[in-house]
C-alpha positions as CSV (number, residue, x, y, z in Angstrom):
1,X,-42.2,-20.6,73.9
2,X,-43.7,-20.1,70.4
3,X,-47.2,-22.1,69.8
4,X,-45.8,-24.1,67.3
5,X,-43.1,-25.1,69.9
6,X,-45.7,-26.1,72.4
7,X,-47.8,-28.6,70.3
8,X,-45.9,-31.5,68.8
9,X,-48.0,-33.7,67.6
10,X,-51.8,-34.8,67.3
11,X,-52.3,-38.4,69.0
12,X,-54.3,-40.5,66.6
13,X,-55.1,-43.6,68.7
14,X,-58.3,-45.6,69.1
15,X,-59.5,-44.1,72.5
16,X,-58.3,-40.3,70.9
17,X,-60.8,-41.1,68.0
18,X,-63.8,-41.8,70.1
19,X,-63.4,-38.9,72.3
20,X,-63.4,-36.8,69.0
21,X,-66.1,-38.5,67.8
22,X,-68.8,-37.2,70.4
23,X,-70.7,-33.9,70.6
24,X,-68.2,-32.5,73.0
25,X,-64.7,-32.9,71.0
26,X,-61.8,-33.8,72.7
27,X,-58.2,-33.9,71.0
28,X,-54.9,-35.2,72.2
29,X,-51.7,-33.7,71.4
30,X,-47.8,-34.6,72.7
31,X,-46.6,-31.0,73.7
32,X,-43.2,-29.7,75.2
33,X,-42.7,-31.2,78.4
34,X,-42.2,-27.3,79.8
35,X,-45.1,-26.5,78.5
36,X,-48.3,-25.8,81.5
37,X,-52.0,-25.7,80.9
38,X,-52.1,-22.0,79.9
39,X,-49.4,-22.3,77.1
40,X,-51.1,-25.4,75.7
41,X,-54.6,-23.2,75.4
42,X,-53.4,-20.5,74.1
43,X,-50.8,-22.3,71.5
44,X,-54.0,-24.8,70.2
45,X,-56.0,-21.4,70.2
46,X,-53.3,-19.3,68.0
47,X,-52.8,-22.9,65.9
48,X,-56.1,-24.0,65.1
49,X,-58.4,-20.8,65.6
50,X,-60.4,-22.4,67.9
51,X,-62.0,-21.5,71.9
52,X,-60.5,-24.3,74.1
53,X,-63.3,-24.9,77.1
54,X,-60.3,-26.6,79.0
55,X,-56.9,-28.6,79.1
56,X,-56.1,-32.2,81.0
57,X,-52.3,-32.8,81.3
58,X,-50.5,-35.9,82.0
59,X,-47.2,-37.6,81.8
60,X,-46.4,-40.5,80.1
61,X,-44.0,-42.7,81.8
62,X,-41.8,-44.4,78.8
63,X,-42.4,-48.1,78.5
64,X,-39.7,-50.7,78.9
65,X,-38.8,-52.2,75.7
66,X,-36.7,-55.5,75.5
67,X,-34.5,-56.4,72.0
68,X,-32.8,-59.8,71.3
69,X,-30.3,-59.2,68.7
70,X,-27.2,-61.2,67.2
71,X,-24.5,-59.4,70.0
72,X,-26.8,-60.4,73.0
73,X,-29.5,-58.8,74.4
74,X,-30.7,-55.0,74.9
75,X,-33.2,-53.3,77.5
76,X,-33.9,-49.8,77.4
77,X,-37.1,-48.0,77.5
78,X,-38.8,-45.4,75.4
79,X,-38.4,-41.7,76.1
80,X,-40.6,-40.1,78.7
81,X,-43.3,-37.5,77.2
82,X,-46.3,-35.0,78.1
83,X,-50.1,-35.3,76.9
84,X,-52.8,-32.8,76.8
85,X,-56.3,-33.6,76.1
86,X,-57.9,-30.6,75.4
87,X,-62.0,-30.0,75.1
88,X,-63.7,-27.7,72.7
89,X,-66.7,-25.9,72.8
90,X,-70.1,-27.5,71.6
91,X,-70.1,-27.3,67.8
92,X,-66.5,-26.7,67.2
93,X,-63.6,-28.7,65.3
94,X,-60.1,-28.8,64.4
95,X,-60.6,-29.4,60.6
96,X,-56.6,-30.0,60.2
97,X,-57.0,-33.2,62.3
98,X,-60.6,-34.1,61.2
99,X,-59.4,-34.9,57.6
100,X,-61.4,-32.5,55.9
């Protein structure tokens, strides 16, 4: 799996923003579902040029969503998907997600 294929998306969330904001940085990403701890490293190593310290994966279960709509009702849930938290080295950033 190619790096870029790995890593979908940053998380931006509330809780994602204060782990980023103290001195040991933390990001979150949605990767591949295939994807295990050593892929994620190496892809957020090859993406962002950056020394990962280590990775925390977890699932996300989907949650159940619920629609009233003119034909009658709709439950369903949202897809299923896979989160890494990864933490940098003391004095190192990913400037991409930072803003600047």
């Amino acid at each position: 799996m190619r790096a870029d294929q790995v890593i979908i998306e940053p998380v931006l969330t509330e809780k994602s923003n204060i782990m980023r904001e103290t001195d040991v940085k933390k990001y979150c990403f949605k990767v591949d579902p295939r994807a295990n701890k050593i892929q994620i490293m190496a892809a957020v190593e090859e993406l962002f040029s950056v020394k990962p310290v280590s990775c925390n994966v977890m699932s996300v279960k989907g949650k159940p969503r619920f629609a009233r709509t003119k034909s009658g009702q709709r439950k369903g849930s949202t897809a299923p998907w896979k989160k890494a938290i990864i933490t940098l080295a003391k004095g190192e950033s990913i400037d991409v997600i930072e803003g600047v």
